[in-house]
C-alpha positions as CSV (number, residue, x, y, z in Angstrom):
1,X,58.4,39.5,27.8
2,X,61.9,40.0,28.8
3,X,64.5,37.1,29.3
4,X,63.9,35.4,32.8
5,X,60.6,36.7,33.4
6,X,57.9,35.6,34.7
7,X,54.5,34.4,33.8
8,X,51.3,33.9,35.9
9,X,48.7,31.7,34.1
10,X,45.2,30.2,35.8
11,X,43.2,27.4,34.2
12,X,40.9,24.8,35.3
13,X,41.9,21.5,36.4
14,X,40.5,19.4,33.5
15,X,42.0,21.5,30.8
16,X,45.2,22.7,32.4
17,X,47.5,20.2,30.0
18,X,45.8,22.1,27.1
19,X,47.2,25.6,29.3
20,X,50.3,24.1,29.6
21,X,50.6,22.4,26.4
22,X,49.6,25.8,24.4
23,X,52.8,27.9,26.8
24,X,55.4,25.3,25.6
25,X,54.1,25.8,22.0
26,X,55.1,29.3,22.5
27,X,58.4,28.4,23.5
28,X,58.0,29.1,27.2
29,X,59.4,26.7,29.6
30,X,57.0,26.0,32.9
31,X,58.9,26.2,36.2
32,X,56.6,25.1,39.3
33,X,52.8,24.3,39.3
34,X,50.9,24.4,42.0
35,X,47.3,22.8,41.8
36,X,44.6,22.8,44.3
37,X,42.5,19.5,43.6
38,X,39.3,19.2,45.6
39,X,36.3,16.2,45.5
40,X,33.1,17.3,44.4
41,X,30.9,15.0,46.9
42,X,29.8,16.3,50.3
43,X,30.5,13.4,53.0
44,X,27.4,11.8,54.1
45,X,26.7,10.2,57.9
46,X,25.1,6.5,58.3
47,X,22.5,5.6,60.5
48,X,24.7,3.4,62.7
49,X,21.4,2.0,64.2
50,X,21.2,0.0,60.9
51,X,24.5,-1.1,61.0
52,X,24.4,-2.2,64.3
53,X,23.1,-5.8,63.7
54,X,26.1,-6.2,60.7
55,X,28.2,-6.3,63.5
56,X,26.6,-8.5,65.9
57,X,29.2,-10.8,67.9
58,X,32.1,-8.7,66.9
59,X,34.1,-7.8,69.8
C-alpha cells in the first residue's frame, strides 16, 4: 500500500475490536468508522383492552 492510502475493511459488530485491533498491529492507523447498529427484536403491540382496567380513574 502506498503512503496515504486508503483501506476499506468490513467486519461484524461483535468482533470489529479484534478487526481493528489486528490493522493497528500492522501498523495502520484507523481514520473514521462508521457502524450501523441495529436491535434484533421485532416490536410487539399490546392488547390495550387488557390494559384498560390498569388505568382505571386516571384522567
Amino acid at each position: 500500500m502506498k503512503p496515504g492510502g486508503y483501506l476499506i475493511i468490513f467486519g461484524a459488530s461483535k468482533t470489529f475490536h479484534r478487526l481493528v485491533c489486528a490493522v493497528e498491529d500492522s501498523g495502520l492507523s484507523i481514520r473514521d468508522q462508521l457502524m450501523w447498529l441495529y436491535g434484533m427484536g421485532m416490536p410487539k403491540s399490546s392488547n390495550i383492552g387488557k390494559k384498560l382496567p390498569d388505568w382505571k380513574g386516571w384522567g
